[in-house]
VEXMAR-230121 format. One line per field, with one value per residue (C-alpha): x, y, z; residue number from 1; residue in one letter. Coordinates in nm, 3 decimals, always signed. Layout:
BEGIN
c1	X; ...
c2	Y; ...
c3	Z; ...
num	NUM; ...
residu	A; ...
end
This chain:
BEGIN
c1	+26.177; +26.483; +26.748; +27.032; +27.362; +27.715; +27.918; +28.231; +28.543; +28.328; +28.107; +28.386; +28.296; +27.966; +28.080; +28.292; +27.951; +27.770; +27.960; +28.078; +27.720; +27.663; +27.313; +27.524; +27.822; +27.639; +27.442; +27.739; +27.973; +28.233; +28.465; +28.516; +28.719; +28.931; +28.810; +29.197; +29.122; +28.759; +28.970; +29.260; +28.939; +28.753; +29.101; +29.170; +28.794; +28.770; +28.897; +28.709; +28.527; +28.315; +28.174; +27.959; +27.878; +27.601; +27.487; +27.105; +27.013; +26.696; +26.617; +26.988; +27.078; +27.288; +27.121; +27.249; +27.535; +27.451; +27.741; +27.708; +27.976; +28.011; +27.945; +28.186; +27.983; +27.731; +27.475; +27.435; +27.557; +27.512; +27.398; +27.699; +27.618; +27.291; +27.322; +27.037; +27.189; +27.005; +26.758; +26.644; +26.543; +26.143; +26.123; +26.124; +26.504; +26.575; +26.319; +26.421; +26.759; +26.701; +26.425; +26.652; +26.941; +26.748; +26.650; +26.974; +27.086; +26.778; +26.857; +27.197; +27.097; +27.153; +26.987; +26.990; +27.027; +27.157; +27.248; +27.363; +27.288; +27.304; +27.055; +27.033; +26.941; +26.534; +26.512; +26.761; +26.595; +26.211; +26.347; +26.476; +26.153; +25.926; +26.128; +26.072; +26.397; +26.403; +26.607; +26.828; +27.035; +27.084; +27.451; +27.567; +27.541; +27.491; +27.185; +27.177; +26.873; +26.774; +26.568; +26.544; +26.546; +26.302; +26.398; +26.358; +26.632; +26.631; +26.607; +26.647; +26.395; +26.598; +26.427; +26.569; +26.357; +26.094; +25.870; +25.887; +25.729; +25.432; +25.186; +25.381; +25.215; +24.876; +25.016; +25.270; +24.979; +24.728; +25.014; +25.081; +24.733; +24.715; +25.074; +24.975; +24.616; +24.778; +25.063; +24.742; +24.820; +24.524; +24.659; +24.567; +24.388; +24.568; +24.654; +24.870; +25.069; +25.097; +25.305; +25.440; +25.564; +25.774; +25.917; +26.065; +26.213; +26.322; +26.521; +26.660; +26.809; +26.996; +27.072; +27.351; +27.192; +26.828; +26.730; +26.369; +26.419; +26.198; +26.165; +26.036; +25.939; +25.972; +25.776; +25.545; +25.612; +25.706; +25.797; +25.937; +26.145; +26.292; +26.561; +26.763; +27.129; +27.188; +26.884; +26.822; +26.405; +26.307; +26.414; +26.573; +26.936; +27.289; +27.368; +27.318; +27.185; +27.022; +26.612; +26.359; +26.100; +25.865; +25.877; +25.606; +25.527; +25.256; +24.967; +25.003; +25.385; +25.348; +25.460; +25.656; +26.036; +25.980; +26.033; +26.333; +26.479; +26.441; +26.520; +26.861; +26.922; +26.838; +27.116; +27.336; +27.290; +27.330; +27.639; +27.794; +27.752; +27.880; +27.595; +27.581; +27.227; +26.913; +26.559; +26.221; +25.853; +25.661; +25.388; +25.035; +25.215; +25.528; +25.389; +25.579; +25.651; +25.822; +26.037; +26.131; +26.179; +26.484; +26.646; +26.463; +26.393; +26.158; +26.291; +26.092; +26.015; +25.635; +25.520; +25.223; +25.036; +24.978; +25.222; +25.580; +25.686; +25.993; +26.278; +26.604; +26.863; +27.280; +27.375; +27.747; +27.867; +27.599; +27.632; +27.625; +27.641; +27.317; +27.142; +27.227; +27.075; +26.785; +26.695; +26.696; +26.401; +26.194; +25.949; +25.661; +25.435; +25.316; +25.100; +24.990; +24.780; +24.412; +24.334; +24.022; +24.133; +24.244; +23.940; +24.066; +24.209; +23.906; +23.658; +23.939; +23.924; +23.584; +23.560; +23.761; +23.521; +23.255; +23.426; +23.521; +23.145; +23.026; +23.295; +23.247; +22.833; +22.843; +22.634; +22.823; +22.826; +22.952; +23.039; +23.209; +23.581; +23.552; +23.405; +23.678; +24.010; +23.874; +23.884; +24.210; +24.326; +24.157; +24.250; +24.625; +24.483; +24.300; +24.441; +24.346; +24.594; +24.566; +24.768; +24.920; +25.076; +25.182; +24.996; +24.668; +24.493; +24.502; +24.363; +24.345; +24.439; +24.153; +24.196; +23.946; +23.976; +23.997; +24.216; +24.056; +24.291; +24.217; +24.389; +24.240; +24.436; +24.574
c2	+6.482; +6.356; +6.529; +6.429; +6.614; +6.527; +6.329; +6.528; +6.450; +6.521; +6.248; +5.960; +5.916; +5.823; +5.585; +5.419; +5.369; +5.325; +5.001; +4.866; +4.737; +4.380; +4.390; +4.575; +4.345; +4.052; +4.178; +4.290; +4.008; +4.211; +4.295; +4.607; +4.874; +5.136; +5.486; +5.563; +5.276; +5.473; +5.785; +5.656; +5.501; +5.882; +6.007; +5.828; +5.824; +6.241; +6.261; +5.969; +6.118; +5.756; +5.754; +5.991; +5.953; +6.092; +6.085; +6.091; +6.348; +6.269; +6.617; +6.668; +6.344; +6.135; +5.792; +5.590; +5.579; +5.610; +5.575; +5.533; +5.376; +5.418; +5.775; +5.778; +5.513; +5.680; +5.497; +5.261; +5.375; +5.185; +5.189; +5.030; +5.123; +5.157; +5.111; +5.232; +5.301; +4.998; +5.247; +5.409; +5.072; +5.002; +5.445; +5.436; +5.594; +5.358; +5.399; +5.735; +5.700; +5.471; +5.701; +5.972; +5.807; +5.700; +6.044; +6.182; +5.947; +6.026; +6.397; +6.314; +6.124; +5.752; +5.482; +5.223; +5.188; +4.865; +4.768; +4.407; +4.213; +3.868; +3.601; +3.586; +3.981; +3.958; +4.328; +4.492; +4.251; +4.350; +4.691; +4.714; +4.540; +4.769; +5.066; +4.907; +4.712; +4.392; +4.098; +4.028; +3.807; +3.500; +3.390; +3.162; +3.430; +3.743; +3.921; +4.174; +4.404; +4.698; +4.960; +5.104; +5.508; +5.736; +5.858; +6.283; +6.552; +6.913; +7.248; +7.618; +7.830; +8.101; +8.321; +8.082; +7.794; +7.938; +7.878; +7.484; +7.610; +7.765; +7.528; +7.629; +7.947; +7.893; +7.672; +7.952; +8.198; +7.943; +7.881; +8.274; +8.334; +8.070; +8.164; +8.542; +8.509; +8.278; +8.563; +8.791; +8.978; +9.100; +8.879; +9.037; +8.807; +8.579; +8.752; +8.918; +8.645; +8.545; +8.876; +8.813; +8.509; +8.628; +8.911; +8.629; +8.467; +8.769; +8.849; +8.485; +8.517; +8.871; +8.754; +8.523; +8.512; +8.423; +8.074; +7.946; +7.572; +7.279; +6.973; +6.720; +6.321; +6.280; +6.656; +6.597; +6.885; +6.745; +7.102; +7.413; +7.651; +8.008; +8.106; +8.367; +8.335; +8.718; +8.859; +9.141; +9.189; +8.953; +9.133; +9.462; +9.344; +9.457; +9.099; +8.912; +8.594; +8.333; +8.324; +8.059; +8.280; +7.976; +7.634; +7.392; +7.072; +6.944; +6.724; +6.444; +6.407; +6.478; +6.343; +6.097; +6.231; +6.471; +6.813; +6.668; +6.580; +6.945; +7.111; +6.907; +7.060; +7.375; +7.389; +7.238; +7.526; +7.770; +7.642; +7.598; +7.999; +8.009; +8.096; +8.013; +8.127; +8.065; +8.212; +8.155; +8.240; +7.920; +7.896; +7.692; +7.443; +7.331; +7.404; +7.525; +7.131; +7.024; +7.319; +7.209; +6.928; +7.022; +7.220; +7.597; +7.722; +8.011; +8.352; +8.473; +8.774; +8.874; +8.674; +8.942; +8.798; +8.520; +8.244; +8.239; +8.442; +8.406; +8.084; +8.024; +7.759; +7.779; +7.558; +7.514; +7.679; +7.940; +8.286; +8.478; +8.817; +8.742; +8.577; +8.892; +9.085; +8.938; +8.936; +9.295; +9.267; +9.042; +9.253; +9.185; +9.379; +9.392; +9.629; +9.466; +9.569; +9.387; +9.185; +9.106; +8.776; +8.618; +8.551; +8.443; +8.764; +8.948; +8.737; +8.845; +9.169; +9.195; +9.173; +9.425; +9.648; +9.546; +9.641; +10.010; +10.034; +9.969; +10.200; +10.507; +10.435; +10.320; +10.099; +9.745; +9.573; +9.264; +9.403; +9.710; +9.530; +9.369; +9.670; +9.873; +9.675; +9.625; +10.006; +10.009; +9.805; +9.958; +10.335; +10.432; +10.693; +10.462; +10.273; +9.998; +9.810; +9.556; +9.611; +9.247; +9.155; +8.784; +8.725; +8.873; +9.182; +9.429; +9.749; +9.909; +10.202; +10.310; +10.626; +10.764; +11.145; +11.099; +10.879; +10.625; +10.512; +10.213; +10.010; +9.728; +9.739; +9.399
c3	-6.854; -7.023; -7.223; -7.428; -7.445; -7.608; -7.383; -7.208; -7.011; -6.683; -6.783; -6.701; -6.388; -6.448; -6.726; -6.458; -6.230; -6.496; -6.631; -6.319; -6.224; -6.197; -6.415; -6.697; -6.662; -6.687; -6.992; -7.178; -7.101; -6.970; -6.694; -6.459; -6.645; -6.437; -6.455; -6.566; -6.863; -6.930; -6.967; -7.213; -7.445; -7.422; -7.511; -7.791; -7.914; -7.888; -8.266; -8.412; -8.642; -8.673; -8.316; -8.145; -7.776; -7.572; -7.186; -7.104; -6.840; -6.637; -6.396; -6.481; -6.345; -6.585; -6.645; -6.929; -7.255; -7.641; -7.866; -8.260; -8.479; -8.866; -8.875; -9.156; -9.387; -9.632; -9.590; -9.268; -8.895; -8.569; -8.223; -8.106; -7.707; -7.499; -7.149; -6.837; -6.497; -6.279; -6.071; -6.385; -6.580; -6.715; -6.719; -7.075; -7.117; -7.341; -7.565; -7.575; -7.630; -7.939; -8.075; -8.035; -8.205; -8.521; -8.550; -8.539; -8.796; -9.029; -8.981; -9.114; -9.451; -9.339; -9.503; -9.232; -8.852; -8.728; -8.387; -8.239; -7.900; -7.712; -7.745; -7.359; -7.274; -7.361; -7.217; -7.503; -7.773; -7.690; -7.645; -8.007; -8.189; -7.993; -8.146; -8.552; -8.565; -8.785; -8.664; -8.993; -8.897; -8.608; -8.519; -8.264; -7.948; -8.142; -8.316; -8.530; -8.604; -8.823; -8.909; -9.254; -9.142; -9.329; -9.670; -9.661; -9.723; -9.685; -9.884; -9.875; -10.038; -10.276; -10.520; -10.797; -10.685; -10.540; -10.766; -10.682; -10.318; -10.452; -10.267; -9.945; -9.890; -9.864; -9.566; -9.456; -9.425; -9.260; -8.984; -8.936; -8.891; -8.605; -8.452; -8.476; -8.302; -8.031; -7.919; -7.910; -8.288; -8.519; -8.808; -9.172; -9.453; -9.618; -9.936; -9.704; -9.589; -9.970; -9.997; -9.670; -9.796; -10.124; -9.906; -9.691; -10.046; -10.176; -9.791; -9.718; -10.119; -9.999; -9.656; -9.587; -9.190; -9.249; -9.400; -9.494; -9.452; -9.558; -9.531; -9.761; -9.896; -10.285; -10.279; -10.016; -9.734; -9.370; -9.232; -9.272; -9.013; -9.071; -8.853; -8.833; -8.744; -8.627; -8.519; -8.255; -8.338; -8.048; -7.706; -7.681; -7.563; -7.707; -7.834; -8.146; -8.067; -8.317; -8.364; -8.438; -8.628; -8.767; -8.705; -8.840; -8.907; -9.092; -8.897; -9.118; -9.012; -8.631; -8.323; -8.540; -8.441; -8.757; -8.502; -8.332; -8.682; -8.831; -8.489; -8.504; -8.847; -8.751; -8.440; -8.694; -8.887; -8.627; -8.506; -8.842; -8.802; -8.465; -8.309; -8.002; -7.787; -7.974; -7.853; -7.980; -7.906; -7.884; -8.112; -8.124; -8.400; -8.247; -7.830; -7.519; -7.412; -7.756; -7.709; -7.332; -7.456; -7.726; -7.399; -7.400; -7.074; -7.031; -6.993; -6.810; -7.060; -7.084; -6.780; -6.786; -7.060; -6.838; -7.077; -7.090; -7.403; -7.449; -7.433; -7.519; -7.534; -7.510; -7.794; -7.604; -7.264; -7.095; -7.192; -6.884; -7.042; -7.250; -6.947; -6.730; -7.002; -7.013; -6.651; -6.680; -6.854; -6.669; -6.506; -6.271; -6.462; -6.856; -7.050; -7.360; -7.606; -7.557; -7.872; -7.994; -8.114; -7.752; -7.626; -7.280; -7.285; -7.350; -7.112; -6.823; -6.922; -6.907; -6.577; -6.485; -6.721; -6.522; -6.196; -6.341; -6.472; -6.093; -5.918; -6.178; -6.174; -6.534; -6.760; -6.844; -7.170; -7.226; -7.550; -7.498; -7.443; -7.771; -7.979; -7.758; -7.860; -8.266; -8.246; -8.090; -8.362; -8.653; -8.558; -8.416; -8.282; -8.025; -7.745; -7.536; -7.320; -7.035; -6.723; -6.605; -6.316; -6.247; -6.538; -6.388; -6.552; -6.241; -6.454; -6.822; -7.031; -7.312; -7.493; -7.718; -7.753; -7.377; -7.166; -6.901; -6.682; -6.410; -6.191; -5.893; -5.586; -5.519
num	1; 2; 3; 4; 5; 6; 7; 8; 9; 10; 11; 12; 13; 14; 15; 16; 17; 18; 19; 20; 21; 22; 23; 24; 25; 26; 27; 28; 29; 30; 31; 32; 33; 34; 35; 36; 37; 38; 39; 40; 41; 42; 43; 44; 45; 46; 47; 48; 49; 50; 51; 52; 53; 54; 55; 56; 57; 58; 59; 60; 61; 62; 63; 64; 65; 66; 67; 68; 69; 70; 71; 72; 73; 74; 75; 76; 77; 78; 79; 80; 81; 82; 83; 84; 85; 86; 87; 88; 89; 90; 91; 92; 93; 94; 95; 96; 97; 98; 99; 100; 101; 102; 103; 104; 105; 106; 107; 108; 109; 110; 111; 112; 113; 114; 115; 116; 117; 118; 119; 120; 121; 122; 123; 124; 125; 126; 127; 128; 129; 130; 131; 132; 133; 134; 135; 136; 137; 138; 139; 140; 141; 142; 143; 144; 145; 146; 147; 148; 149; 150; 151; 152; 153; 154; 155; 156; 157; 158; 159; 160; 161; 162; 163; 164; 165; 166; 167; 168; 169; 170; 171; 172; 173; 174; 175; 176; 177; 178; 179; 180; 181; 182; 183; 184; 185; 186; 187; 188; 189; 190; 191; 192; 193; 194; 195; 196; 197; 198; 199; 200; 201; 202; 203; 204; 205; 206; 207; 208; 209; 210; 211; 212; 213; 214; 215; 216; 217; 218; 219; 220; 221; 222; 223; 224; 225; 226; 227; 228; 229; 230; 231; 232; 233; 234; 235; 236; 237; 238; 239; 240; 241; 242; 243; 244; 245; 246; 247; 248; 249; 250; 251; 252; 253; 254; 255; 256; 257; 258; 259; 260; 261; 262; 263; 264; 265; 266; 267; 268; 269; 270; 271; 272; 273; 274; 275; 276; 277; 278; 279; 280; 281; 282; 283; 284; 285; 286; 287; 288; 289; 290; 291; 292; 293; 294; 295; 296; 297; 298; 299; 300; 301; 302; 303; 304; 305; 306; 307; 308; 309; 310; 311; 312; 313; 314; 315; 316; 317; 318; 319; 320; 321; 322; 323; 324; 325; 326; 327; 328; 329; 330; 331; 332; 333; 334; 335; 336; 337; 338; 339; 340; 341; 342; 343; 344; 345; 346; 347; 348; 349; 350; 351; 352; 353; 354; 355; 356; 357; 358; 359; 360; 361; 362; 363; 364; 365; 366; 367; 368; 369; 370; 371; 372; 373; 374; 375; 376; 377; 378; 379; 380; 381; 382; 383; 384; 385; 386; 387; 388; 389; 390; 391; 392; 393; 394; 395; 396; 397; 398; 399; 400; 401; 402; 403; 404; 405; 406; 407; 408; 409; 410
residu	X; X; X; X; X; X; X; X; X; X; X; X; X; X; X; X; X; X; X; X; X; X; X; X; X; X; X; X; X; X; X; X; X; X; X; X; X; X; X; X; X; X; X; X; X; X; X; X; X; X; X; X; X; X; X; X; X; X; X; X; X; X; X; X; X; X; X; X; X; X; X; X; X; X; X; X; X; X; X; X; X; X; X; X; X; X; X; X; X; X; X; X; X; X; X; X; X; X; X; X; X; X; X; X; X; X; X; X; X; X; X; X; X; X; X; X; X; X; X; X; X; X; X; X; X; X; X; X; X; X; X; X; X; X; X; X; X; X; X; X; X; X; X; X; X; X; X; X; X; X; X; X; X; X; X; X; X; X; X; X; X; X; X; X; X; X; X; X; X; X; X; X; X; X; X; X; X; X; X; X; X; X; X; X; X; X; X; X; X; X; X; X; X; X; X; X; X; X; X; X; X; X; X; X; X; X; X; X; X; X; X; X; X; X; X; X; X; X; X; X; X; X; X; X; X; X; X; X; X; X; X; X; X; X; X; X; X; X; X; X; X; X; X; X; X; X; X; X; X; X; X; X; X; X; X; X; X; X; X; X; X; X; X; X; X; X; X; X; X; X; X; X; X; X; X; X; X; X; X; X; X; X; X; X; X; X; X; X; X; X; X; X; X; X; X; X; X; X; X; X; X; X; X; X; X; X; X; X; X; X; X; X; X; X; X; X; X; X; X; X; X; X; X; X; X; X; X; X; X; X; X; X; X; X; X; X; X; X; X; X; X; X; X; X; X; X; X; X; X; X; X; X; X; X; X; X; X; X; X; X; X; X; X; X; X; X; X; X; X; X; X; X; X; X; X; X; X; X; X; X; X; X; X; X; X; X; X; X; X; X; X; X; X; X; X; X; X; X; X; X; X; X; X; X; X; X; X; X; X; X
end
């Protein structure tokens, strides 16, 4: 899995390596440059506010340089440096590097993305025309290519324009129904996400710290996400951190670049509040492996429900205070309401049913569990919770006027 992070000081080194290979001096045209050399450029580069450099992690091995020039134009920026450590060549970290830097760019509001290279280094040319570039022009040694960058800008959803967004909640509620069934909720009808929905309006508008963002072509709707920039609803710790409540993007626009694009926004956002640690629940939409892939790591939180609940991602330096926290409240055990919705869930469940039936000389149903948790659900006064441990269900608690308590030895 790769991963790209701002470059830092520490990252010299690797630079040095990095450009001091034969295959990569021969490509470039260039000559070994001292690591002290390396470290007057990065020193006299770390105010440009024109160039932006990243490293490329592979299993948190660095593996090869981005740097983009022209920051400061409005409408055009460039790739101005791609180079691929030798033993990490034909992986596909190039690819990635150039995907990720056009949508950076396109997050950012440029037009175009142009880049240049020599006539005699094939690899970097196919590389570029496989990822849409355009040769545009031929000189003597040099060409140059580009790619005209999608055309899409952002919004936030305030009571004073929300009635622009109307058509956006019959898709909000459609995607809370799905999110809610998959974390094992009873989700309500959809006229109740339609309220659900102007509450959020009507809070975002009166709240500097939550924002409903979207993101959309000449009206047509890419995405939305609503985040929350001080929230303390998703774990039970004494910290503030910053929360990913929705994140979608519609299936016409996926697996496109479109998530990475409004994710970078997003942290943008957050750190332009100095927020720092972000967590999320990963939902049916968006998927545990596009999060890992923008840098969450599980938590560890809710491991009993069989899935991994809850992730979160240090936008800067690791917050050890928050990560001590939240180890606290890993436990190897979960007892979670049973909902009649999660059918894996309820088909594990009813085997331990069965097993209870047998040991207490009972008469087993298939469709007791169900009829059991929709009355759980429907009446407060009911209760019907699974008992997990390491994500197995290892016993139950129904009450019903009486309580039934049952556990399986392990």
């Amino acid at each position: 899995m790769y991963e790209i992070r701002p470059f830092k000081k520490e990252n010299i080194d690797f630079i040095f390596h990095l450009m001091s290979e034969e295959n990569n001096l021969s490509a470039l045209h260039t000559n070994i440059i001292s690591s002290e050399e390396w470290q007057s450029i990065f020193n006299q580069a770390e105010n440009d506010t024109d160039e932006e450099n990243f490293i490329v992690y592979k299993n948190d091995t660095p593996c090869c340089w981005l740097k983009l020039n022209g920051l400061q134009n409005q409408n055009t920026a460039w790739i101005s440096m791609l180079v691929v450590s030798e033993k990490f060549k034909h992986q596909g970290v190039g690819k990635f590097a150039v995907s990720y830097a056009v949508e950076y760019l396109t997050g950012r509001g440029y037009e175009l993305c142009k880049l240049q290279t020599t006539k005699d280094n094939p690899p970097a040319i196919n590389l570029y025309k496989k990822c849409g570039f355009e040769l545009t022009e031929a000189k003597a040694e040099n060409l140059t290519f580009c790619k005209k960058l999608n055309n899409f800008s952002f919004a936030e959803i305030t009571k004073e324009n929300a009635n622009q967004y109307k058509n956006l909640r019959k898709v909000f509620a459609e995607y809370k129904i799905r999110a809610l069934r998959n974390h094992g909720e009873n989700p309500c009808g959809k006229r109740t996400f339609y309220e659900l929905f102007d509450s959020i309006v009507a809070d975002v508008s009166s709240c500097c710290s939550k924002h409903f963002i979207v993101m959309q072509s000449d009206r047509e709707l890419i995405g939305f996400a609503l985040i929350e920039t001080a929230s303390t609803d998703l774990i039970d710790i004494p910290y503030s951190c910053g929360a990913v409540n929705d994140f979608y993007i519609s299936p016409k626009h996926r697996r496109k670049g479109y998530g990475r694009i409004l994710n970078a926004h997003v942290e943008n956002i957050f750190k332009a509040d100095g927020v720092n640690t972000v967590l999320l629940s990963p939902d049916p939409v968006s998927g545990i492996d596009f999060w890992k892939a923008m840098g969450y790591c599980d938590t560890g939180i809710h491991q009993g429900l069989g899935r991994h609940f809850v992730y979160i991602k240090h936008l800067a330096e690791k917050n050890t205070e928050i990560e001590s926290a939240i180890s606290a409240l890993v436990t190897p055990t979960d007892l979670i309401t049973v909902n009649p919705y999660n059918k894996a869930q309820i088909k594990e469940m009813c085997g331990v049913w069965k097993k209870y039936c047998r040991d207490n000389n009972r008469k087993f149903r298939k469709r007791a569990v169900r009829k059991m948790a929709f009355r759980a659900r429907e009446n407060k006064e009911v209760s019907f919770k699974a008992l997990y441990s390491e994500g197995e269900i290892i016993g139950f608690v129904f009450k019903d006027g009486y309580e039934i308590n049952y556990g399986l030895s392990k």
